[in-house]
N, C-alpha and C positions, 0 to 999 in steps of 0.2 A: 305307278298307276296315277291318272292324272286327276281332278275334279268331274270329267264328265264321266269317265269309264267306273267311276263311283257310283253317280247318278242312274245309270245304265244298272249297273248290278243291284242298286238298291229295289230299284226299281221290277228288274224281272226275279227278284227275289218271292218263291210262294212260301215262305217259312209263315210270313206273318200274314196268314190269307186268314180274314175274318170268319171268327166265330159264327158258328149258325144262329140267325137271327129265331125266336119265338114269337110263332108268328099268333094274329090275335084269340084264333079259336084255341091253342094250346095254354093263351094266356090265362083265357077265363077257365080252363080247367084246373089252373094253377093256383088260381084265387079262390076256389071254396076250399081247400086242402089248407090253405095260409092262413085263410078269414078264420077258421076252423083254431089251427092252433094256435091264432092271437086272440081266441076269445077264452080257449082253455086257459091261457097263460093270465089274461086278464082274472078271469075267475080265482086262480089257482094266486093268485097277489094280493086280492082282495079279503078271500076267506084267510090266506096267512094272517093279515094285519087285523081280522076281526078276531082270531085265537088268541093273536096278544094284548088286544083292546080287553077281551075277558077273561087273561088271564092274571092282568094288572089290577082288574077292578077285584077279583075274587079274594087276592093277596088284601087287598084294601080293606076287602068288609068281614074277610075271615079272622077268627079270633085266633090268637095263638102269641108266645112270647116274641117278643120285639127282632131277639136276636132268629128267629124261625123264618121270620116275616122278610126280614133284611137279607139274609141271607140267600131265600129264595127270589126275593126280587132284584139282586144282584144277579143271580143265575139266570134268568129269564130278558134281563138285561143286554147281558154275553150273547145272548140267545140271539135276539134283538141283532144285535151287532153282525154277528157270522151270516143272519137271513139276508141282510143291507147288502154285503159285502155281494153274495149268489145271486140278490136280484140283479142288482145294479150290472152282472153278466148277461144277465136275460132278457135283462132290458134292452142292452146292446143288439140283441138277437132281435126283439119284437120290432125296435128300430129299421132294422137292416131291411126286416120281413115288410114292413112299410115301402119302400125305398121303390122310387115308380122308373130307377134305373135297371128294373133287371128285366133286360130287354134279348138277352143272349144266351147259350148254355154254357159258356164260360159264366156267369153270373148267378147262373143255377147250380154249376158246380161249387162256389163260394159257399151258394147260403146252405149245400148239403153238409159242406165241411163245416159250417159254423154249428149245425145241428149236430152231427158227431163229436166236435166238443163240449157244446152244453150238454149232450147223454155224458158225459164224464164230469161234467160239474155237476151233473144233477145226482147221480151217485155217490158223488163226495159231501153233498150239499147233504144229502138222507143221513151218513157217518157221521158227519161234524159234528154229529146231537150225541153220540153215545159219551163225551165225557161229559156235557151237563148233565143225562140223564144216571150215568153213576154220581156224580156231585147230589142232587136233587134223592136218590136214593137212600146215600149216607148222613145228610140231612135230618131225612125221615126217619130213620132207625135211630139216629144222636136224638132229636129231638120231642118224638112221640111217646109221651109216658105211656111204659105196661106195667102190670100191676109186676111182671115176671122179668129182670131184665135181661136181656138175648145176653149168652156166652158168644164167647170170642169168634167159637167155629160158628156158631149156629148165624152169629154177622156175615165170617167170612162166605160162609157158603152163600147164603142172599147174596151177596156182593158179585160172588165169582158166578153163581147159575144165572144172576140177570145178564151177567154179559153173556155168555155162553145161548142164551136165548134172544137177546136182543140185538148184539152186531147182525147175525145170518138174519134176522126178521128183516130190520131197516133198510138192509139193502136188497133183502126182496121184494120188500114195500115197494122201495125205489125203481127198481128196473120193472115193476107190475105198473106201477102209477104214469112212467114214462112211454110205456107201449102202450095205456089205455086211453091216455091223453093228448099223445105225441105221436106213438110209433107209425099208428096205421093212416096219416095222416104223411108224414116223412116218404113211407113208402110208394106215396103215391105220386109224392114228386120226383121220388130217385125214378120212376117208371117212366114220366116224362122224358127224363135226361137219358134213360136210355132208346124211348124212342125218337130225341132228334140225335142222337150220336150212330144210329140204327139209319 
């Protein structure tokens, strides 16, 4: 096959027939659904970073022995660290959701898929807390004088019912917080995408 008979096939070639363009009235109905979840998201960054602004300052003013103080603001620290690590993914996303290239439903299918995986970050993101919160637990029971001190079981069981109540909560939290924030807003762009593929 020669150079032209190339050019030829490339060319009546329809494999790579462009994506359907979104056109401007679909755009703007695509922009309150976005504007929407980049302002929950904004919200949802801000009030994080105000829980830890007051949770550093409470550690500070609250009285309690050295090693109570330390210990806790080492765990809230860690805390600190793993939120950095899930924003810095959502950010990626808020980014993307900016992006004045998403002109196509090839492009809409992207940012759905980016949204299907931050719902799995964001579920991981809710879990990541249950070992500081047993840390921060045991903590509390080590370092809280009672007049009476907890036996062995009477610890273990505290220890084992908080998680037994608290992994299923967190991650109910989680998947509640992301549909009331998120979901109904997703849905309404996946609706788009099926009516230009429609």
């Amino acid at each position: 096959m020669n150079i032209d008979d190339l050019k030829n096939t490339w060319n009546t070639d329809d494999s790579f027939e462009e994506t359907p363009e979104i056109s401007t009235e679909q755009r703007k109905r695509m922009h309150l659904p976005l504007e929407k979840i980049r302002k929950n998201m904004r919200m949802e960054f801000w009030s994080t970073v105000g829980i830890f602004v007051f949770a550093f300052g409470l550690i500070a003013v609250a009285p309690g022995p050295f090693k109570f103080k330390f210990y806790i603001t080492i765990l809230i620290a860690s805390m600190v660290f793993v939120t950095f690590f899930f924003f810095s993914q959502f950010f990626k996303l808020y980014k993307n959701m900016s992006d004045t290239m998403m002109k196509t439903s090839e492009s809409l299918q992207d940012l759905l898929h980016q949204f299907n995986l931050n719902k799995q970050y964001y579920l991981s993101f809710y879990l990541s807390f249950v070992p500081f919160l047993v840390c921060e637990i045991i903590i509390v029971l080590e370092f809280i004088p009672r007049p009476v001190p907890l036996s062995n079981l009477k610890i273990a069981s505290i220890l084992i019912g908080s998680l037994v109540i608290v992994m299923p909560l967190l991650f109910l939290i989680g998947k509640y917080w992301f549909k009331a924030f998120y979901g109904k807003y997703i849905k309404q762009i996946e609706d788009l995408l099926l009516e230009l593929k429609g």
